[in-house]
Phi, psi and omega in degrees: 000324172275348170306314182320286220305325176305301152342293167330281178312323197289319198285327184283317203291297235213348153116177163239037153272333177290288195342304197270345196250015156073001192303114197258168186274199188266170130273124184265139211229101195269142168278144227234001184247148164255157177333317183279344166258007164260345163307309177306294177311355178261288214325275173311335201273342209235008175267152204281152175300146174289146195286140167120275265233133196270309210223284200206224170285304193257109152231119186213057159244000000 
């Protein structure tokens, strides 16, 4: 029943070429991180361990 229901939707959304030709639509997808904070996490990733820690934060070998 939910394969119908998908179908369904894809055919009322996208028509019926999406629909019959299993093609799916696009999705739009927002980042939910920006440059300037993923540059800080490479940052942070390549920076000496917090004292007590051996390999980083989670480190637990």
């Amino acid at each position: 029943m939910r394969k119908i229901d998908r179908v369904k939707k894809r055919l009322v959304e996208g028509g019926y070429d999406t629909a019959l030709n299993d093609e799916k639509g696009s999705s739009l997808y927002v980042s939910k991180i920006d440059g300037d904070f993923e540059a800080h996490l490479v940052a942070l990733s390549g920076s000496e361990p917090a004292e007590g820690y051996a390999r980083g934060l989670y480190s637990f070998c």
